[in-house]
LUMZAVEX-82393 format. One record per residue (C-alpha): chain; residue number from 1; x, y, z; residue in one letter. Coordinates in nm, 4 decimals, always signed. Each point is the difference from the previous one (the first is absolute). Layout:
N
ATOM  ch    i        px        py        pz  aa
ATOM   A  NUM         X         Y         Z   A
...
This chain:
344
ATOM  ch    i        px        py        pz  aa
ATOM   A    1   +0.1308   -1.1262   -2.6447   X
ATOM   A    2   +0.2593   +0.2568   +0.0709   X
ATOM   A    3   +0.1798   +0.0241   +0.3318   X
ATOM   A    4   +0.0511   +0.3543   +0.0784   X
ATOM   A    5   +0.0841   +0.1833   +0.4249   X
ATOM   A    6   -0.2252   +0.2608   -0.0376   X
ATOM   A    7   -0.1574   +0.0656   +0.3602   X
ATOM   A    8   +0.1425   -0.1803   +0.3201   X
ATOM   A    9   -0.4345   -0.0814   +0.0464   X
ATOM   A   10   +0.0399   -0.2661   -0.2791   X
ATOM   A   11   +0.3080   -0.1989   +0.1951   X
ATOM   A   12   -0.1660   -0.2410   +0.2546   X
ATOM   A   13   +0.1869   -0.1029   +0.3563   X
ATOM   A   14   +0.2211   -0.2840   -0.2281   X
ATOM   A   15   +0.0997   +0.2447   -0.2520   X
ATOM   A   16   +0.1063   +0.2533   +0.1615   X
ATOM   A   17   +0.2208   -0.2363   +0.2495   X
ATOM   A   18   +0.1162   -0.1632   -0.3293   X
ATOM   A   19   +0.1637   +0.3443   -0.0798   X
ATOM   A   20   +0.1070   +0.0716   +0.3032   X
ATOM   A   21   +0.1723   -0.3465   +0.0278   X
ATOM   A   22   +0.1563   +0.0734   -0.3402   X
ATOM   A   23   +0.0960   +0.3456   +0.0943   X
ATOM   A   24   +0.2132   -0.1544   +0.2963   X
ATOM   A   25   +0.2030   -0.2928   -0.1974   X
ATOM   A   26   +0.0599   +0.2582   -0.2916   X
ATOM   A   27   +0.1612   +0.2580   +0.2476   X
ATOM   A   28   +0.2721   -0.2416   +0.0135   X
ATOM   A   29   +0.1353   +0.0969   -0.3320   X
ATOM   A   30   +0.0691   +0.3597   +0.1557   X
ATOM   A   31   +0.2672   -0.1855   +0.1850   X
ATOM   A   32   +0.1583   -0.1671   -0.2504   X
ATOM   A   33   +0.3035   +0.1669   -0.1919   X
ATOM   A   34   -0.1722   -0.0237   -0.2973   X
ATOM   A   35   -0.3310   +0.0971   +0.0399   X
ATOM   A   36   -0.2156   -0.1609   -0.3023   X
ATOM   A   37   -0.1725   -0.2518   -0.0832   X
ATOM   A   38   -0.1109   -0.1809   -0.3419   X
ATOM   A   39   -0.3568   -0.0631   +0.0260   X
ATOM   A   40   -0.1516   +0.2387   -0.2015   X
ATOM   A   41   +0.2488   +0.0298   -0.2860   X
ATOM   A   42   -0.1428   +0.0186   -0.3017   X
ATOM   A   43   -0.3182   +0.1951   +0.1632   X
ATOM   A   44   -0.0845   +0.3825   -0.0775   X
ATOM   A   45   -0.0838   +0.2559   +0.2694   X
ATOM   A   46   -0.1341   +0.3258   -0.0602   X
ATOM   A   47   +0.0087   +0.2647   +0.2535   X
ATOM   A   48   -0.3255   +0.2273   -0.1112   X
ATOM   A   49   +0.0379   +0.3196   +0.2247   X
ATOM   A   50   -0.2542   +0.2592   -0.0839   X
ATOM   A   51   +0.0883   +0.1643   +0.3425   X
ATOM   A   52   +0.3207   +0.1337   +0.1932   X
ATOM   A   53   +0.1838   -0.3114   +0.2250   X
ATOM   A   54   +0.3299   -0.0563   +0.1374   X
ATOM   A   55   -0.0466   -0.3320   +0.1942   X
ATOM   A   56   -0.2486   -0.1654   -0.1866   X
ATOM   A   57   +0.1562   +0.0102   -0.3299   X
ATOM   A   58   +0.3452   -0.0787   +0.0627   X
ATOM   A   59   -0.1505   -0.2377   +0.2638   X
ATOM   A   60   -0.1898   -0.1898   -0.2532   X
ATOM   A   61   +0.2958   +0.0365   -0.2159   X
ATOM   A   62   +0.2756   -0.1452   +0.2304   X
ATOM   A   63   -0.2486   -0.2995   +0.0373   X
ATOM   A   64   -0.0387   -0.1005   -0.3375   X
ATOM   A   65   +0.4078   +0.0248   -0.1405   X
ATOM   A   66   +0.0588   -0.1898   +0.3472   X
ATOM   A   67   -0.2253   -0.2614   -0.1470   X
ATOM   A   68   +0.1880   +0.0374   -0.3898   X
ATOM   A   69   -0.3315   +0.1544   -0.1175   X
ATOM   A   70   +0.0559   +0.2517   -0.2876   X
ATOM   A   71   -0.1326   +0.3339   +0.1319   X
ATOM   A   72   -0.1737   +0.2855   -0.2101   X
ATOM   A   73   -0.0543   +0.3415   +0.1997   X
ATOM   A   74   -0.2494   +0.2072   -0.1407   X
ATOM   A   75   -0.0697   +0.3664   +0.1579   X
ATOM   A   76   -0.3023   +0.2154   -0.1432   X
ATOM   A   77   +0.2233   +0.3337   -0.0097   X
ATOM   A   78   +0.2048   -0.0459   -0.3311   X
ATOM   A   79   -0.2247   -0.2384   -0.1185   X
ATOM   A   80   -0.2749   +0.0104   -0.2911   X
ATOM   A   81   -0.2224   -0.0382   +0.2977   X
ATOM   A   82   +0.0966   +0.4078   +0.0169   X
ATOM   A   83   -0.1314   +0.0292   -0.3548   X
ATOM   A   84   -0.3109   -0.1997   +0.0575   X
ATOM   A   85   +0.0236   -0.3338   -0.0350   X
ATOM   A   86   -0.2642   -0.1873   +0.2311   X
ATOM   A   87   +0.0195   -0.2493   +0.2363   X
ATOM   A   88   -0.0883   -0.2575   -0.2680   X
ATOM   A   89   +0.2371   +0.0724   -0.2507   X
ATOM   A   90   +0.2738   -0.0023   +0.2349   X
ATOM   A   91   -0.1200   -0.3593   +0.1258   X
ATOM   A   92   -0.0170   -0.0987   -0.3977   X
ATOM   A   93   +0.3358   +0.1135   -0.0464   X
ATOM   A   94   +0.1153   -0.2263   +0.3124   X
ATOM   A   95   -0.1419   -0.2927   -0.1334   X
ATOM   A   96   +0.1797   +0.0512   -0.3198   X
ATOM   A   97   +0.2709   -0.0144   +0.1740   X
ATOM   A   98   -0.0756   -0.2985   +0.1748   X
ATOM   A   99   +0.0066   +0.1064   +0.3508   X
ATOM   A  100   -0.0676   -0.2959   +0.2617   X
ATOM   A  101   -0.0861   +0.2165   +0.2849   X
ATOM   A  102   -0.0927   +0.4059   +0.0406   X
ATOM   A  103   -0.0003   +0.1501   +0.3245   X
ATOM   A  104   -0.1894   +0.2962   -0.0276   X
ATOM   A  105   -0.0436   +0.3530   +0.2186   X
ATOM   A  106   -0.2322   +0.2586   -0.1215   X
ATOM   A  107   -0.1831   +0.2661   +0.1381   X
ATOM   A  108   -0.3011   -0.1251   -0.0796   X
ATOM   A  109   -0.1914   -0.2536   +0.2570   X
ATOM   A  110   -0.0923   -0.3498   -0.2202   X
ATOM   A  111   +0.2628   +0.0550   -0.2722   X
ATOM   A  112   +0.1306   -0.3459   +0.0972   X
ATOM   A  113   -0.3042   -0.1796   -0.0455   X
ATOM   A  114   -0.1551   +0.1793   -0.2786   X
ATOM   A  115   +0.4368   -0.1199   -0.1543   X
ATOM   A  116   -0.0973   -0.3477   +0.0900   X
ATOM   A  117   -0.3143   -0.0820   -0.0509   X
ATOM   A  118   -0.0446   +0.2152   -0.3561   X
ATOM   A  119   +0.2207   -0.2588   -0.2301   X
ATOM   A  120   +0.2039   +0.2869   -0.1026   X
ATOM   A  121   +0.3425   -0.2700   +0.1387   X
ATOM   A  122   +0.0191   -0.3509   +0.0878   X
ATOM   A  123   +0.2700   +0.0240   +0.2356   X
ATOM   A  124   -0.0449   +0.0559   +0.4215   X
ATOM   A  125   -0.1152   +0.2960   +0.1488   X
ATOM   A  126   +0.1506   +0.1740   +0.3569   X
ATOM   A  127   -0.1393   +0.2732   +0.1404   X
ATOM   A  128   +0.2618   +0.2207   +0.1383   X
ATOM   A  129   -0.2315   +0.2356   +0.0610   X
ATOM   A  130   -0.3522   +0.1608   -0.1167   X
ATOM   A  131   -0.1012   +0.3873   +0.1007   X
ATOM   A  132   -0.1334   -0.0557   +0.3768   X
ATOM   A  133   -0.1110   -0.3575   -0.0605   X
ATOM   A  134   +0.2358   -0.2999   +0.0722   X
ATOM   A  135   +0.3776   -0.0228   +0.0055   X
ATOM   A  136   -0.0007   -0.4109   +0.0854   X
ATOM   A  137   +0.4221   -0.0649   -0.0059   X
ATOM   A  138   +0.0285   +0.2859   +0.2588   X
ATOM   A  139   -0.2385   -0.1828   +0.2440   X
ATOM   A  140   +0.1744   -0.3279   -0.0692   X
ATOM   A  141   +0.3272   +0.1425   +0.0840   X
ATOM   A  142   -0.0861   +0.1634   +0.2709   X
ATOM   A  143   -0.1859   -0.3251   +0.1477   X
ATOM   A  144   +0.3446   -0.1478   -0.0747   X
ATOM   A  145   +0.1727   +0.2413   +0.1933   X
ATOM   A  146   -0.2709   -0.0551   +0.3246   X
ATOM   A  147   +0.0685   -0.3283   -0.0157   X
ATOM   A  148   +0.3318   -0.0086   +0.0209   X
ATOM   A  149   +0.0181   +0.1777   +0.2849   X
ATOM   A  150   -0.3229   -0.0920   +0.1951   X
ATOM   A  151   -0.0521   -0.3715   -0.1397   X
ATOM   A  152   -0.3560   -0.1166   -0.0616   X
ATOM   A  153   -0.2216   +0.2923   -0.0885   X
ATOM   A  154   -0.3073   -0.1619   +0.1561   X
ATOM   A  155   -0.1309   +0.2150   +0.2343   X
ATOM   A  156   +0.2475   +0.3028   -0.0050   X
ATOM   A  157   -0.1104   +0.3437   +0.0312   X
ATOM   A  158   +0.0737   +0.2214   -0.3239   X
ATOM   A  159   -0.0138   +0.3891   +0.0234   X
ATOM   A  160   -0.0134   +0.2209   -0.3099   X
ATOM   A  161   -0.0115   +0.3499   +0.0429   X
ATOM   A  162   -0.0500   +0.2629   -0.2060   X
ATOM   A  163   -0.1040   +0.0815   -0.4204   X
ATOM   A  164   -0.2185   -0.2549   +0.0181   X
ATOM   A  165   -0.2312   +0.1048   -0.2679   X
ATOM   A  166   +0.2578   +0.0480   -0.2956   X
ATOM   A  167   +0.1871   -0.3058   +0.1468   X
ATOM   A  168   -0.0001   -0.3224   -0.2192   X
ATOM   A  169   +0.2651   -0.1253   +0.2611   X
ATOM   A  170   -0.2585   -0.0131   +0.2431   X
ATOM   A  171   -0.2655   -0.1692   -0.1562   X
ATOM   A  172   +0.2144   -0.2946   -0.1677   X
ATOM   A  173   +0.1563   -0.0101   +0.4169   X
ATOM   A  174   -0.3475   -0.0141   +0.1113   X
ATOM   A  175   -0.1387   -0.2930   -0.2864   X
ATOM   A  176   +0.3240   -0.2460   +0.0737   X
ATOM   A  177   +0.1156   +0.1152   +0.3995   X
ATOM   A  178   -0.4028   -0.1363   +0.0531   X
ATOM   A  179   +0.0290   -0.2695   -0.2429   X
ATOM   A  180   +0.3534   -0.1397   +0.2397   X
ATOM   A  181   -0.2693   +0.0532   +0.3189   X
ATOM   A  182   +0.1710   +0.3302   +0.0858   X
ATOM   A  183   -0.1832   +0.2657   +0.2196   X
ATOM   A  184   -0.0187   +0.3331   -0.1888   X
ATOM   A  185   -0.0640   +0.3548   +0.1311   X
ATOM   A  186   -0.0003   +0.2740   -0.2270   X
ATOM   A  187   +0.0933   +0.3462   +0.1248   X
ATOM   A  188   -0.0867   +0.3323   -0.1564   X
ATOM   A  189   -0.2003   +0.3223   -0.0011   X
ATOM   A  190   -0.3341   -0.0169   -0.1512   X
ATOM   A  191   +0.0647   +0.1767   -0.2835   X
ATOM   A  192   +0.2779   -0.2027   -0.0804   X
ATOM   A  193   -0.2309   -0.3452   +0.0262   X
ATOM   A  194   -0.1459   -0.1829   -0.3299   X
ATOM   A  195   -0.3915   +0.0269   -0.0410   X
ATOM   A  196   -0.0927   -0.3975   +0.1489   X
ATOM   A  197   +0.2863   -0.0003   +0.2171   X
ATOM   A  198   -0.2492   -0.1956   +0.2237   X
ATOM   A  199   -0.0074   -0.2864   -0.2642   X
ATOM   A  200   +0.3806   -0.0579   +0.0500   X
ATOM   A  201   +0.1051   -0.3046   +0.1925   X
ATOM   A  202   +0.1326   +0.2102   +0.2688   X
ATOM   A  203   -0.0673   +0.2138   +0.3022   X
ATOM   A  204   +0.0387   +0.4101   -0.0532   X
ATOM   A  205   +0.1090   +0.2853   +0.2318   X
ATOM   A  206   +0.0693   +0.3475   +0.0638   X
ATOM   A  207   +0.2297   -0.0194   +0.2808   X
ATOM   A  208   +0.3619   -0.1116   -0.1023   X
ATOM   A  209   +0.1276   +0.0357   +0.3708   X
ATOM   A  210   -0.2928   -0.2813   +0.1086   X
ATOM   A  211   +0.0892   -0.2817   -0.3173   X
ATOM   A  212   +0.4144   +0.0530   +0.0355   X
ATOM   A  213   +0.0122   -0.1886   +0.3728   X
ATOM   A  214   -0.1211   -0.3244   -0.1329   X
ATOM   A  215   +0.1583   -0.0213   -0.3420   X
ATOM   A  216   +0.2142   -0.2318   -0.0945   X
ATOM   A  217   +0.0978   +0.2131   -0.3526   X
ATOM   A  218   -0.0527   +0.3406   -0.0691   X
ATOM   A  219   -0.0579   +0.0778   -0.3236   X
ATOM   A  220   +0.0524   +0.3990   -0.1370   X
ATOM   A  221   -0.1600   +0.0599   -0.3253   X
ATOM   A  222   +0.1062   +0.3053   -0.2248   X
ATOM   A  223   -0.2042   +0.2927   -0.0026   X
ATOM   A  224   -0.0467   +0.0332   -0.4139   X
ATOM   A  225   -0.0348   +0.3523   -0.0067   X
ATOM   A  226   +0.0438   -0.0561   -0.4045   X
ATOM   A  227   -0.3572   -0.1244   +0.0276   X
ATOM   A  228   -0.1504   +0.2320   +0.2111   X
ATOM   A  229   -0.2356   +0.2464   -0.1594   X
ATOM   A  230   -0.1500   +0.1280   +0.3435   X
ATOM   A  231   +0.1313   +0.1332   +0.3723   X
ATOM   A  232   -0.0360   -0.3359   +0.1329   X
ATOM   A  233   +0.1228   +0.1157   +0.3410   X
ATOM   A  234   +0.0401   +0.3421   +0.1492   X
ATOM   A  235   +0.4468   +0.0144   -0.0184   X
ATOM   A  236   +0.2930   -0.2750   -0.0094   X
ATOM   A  237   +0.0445   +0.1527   +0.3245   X
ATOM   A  238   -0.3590   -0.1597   +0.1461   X
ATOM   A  239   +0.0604   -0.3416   -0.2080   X
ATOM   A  240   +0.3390   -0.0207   +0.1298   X
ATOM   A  241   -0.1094   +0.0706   +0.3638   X
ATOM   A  242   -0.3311   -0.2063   -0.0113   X
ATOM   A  243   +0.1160   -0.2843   -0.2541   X
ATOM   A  244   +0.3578   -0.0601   -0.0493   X
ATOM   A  245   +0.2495   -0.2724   +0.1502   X
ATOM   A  246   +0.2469   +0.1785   +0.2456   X
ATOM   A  247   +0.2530   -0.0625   +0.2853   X
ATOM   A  248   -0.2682   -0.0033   +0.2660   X
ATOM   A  249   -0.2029   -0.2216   -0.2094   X
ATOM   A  250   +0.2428   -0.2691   -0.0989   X
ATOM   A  251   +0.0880   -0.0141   +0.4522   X
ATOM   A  252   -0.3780   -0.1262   +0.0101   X
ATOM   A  253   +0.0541   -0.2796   -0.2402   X
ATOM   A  254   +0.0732   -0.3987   +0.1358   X
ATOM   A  255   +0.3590   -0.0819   +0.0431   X
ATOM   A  256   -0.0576   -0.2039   -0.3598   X
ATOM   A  257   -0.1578   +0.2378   -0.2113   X
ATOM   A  258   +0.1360   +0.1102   -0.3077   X
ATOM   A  259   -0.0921   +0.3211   -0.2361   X
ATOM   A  260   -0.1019   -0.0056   -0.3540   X
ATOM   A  261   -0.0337   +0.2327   -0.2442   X
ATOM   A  262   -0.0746   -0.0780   -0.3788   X
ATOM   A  263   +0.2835   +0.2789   -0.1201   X
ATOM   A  264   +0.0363   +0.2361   -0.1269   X
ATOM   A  265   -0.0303   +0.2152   +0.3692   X
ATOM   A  266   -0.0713   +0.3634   +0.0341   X
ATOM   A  267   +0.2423   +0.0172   +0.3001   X
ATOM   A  268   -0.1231   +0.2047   +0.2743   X
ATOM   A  269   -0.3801   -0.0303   -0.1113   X
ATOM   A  270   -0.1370   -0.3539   +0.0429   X
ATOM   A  271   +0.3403   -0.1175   +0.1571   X
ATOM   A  272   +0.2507   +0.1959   +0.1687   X
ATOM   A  273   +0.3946   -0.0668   -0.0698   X
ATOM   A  274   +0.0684   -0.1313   +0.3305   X
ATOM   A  275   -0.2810   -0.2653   -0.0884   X
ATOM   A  276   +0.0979   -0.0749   -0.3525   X
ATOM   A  277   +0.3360   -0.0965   +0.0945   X
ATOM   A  278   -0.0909   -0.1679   +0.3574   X
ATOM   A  279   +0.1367   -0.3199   +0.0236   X
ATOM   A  280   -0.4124   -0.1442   -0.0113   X
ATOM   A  281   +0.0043   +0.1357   -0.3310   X
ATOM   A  282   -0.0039   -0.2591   -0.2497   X
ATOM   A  283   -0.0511   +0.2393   -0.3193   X
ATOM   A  284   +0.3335   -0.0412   -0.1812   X
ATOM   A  285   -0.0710   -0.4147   +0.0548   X
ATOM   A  286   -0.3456   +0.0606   -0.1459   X
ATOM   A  287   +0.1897   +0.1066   -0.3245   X
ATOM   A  288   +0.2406   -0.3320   +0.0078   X
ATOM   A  289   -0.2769   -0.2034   +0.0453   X
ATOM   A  290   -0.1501   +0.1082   -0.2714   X
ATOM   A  291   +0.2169   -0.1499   -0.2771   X
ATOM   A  292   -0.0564   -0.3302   +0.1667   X
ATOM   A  293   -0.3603   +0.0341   +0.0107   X
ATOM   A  294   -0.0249   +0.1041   -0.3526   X
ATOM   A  295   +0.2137   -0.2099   -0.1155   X
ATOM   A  296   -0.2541   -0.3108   +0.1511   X
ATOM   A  297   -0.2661   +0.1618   -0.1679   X
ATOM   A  298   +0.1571   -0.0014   -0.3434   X
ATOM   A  299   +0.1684   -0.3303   +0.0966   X
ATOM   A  300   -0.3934   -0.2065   +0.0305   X
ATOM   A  301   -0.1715   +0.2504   -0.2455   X
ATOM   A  302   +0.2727   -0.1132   -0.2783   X
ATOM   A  303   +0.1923   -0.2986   +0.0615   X
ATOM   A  304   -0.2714   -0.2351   -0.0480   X
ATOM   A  305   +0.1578   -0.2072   +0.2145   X
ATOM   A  306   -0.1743   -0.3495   +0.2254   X
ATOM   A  307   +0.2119   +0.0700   +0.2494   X
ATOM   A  308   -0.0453   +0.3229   +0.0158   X
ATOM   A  309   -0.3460   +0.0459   -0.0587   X
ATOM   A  310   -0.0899   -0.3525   +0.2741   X
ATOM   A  311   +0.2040   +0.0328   +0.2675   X
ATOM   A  312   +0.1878   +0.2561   +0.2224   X
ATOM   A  313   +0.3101   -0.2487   -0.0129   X
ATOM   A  314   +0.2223   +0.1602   -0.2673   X
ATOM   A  315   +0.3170   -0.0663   +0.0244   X
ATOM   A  316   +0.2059   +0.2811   -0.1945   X
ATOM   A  317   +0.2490   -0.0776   -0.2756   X
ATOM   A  318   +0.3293   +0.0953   +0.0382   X
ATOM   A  319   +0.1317   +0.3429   -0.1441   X
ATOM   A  320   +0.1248   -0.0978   -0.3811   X
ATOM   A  321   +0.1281   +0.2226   -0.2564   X
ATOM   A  322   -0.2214   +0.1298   -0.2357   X
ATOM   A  323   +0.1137   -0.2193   -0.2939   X
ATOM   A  324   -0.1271   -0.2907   +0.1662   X
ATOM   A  325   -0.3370   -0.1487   -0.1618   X
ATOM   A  326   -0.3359   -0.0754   +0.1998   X
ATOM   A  327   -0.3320   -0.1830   -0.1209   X
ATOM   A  328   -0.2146   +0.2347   -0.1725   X
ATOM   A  329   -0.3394   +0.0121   +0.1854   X
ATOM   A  330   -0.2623   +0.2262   -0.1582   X
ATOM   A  331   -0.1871   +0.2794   +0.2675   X
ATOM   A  332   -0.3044   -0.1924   +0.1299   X
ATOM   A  333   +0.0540   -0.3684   -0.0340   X
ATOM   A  334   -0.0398   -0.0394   +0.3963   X
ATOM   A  335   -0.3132   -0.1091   +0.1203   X
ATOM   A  336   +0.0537   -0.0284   +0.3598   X
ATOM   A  337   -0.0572   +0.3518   +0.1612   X
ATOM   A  338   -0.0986   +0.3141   -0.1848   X
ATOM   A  339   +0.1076   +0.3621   +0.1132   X
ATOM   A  340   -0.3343   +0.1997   -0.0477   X
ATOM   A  341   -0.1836   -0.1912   -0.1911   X
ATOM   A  342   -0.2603   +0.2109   -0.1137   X
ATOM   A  343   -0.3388   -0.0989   -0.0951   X
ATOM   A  344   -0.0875   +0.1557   -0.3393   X
């Protein structure tokens, strides 16, 4: 079966420490003067981007040359995608190429799954990112982040204010923040709440100035006005006023409370300037936390690895230059823990 990270629902309580226990022995290598490692030489990784990013890409990027991986960018615009070409014969033209692992964004919610469940490639599947439905590396850095500055997440209080309705950030936060035993409070005008909302493992409010007291994060999401076919409230004066993060805000917060914000920020909207650059922010370490993340997803998804895939003991190998040789393990042969394993 494959092994794919498609939606931070399908990583249980041990997975999702796994990665985080990864995440934190790989972020040595960002300290090291040279910063690579040779475990996945050998291995393909395509960056499929059907939408606009900045952090993701070169995120997911950094991680896999920092683990030798050869890495493919692909962006829709200049593509035959522009001419086109579907979904599926852009995935048969990957596996041609023999890519091990495709982390895909597209604009349309299940592209991911329909990519690797349809037997279009053989390779591993990461969604970085599917229209307004899960975006599952984003909640597992950001979980990263919490815990490195609050510890155990059991039991914390989580706030995330704002777009929750086009927000995939908020859902995958919501899935894994309550599968680590986190407390979760979504903030946000009606109109900009999901249809079910009540479903969600978490608690929902109207009243930013009543959750911010007893958070211990704070997390801004973007207002996607890109998606936004509708007034979905009356001026960015009102949202700003009503919803959005400022100095008088941030005074209410515990002494170790930190900010969040999944980038990129409309400054002065969700979050003012003083706020984005408080020292509680943590939003430029969000983005350095991500390459380590990443690069423990794409370290368990391909290295097929015992130790790896077994234990949360890894111990690292030393930097080496790239004409060194390593044992050539084929994507998959662990059979230990699975990322996402998805029932077919």
């Amino acid at each position: 079966m494959m092994r794919h990270l498609l939606s931070a629902a399908d990583l249980g309580r041990d997975d999702a420490l796994l990665v985080l226990d990864t995440a934190e022995q790989l972020a040595q290598v960002a300290d090291r003067p040279v910063k690579k490692l040779p475990t996945l030489r050998g291995r393909t990784v395509v960056n499929l981007f059907f939408e606009d990013s900045t952090r993701t890409r070169i995120s997911f990027e950094a991680a896999a040359k920092r683990l030798s991986a050869d890495v493919i960018n692909f962006s829709a615009k200049g593509s035959s995608v522009s001419k086109g070409e579907s979904l599926k014969d852009t995935a048969l033209t990957l596996q041609a190429m023999g890519a091990d692992a495709v982390v895909i964004r597209h604009g349309s919610s299940g592209a991911p799954h329909m990519l690797a469940h349809s037997g279009w490639i053989e390779g591993s599947v990461v969604n970085a990112g599917d229209g307004t439905h899960e975006h599952p590396t984003q909640a597992l850095l950001d979980a990263f982040t919490m815990r490195r500055h609050l510890g155990d997440l059991e039991g914390r209080r989580v706030t995330i204010v704002g777009d929750v309705l086009h927000s995939r950030v908020a859902r995958s936060n919501v899935l894994l923040l309550h599968t680590l035993g986190a407390q979760v409070t979504l903030v946000a005008p009606p109109t900009l709440l999901p249809v079910g909302v009540e479903t969600w493992p978490c608690e929902v409010s109207f009243d930013l100035d009543a959750a911010v007291p007893g958070s211990d994060a704070v997390m801004m999401l973007r207002v996607q006005r890109e998606r936004m076919n509708a007034a979905f409230f009356p001026s960015v004066r009102e949202y700003s006023r009503r919803y959005g993060l400022d100095a008088a805000r941030i005074d209410a917060l515990t002494d170790d409370a930190i900010v969040m914000h999944p980038g990129p920020m409309n400054r002065g909207l969700e979050i003012s300037a003083e706020v984005a650059d408080h020292p509680r922010s943590v939003i430029v370490e969000q983005v350095t936390n991500g390459v380590s993340v990443r690069m423990a997803v794409l370290y368990l998804l391909l290295s097929g690895s015992e130790s790896a895939l077994g234990t949360t003991d890894i111990t690292l190998p030393d930097a080496e230059p790239a004409t060194d040789s390593v044992p050539d393990s084929g994507p998959g042969t662990g059979t230990a823990h699975d990322l996402g394993r998805v029932s077919a």
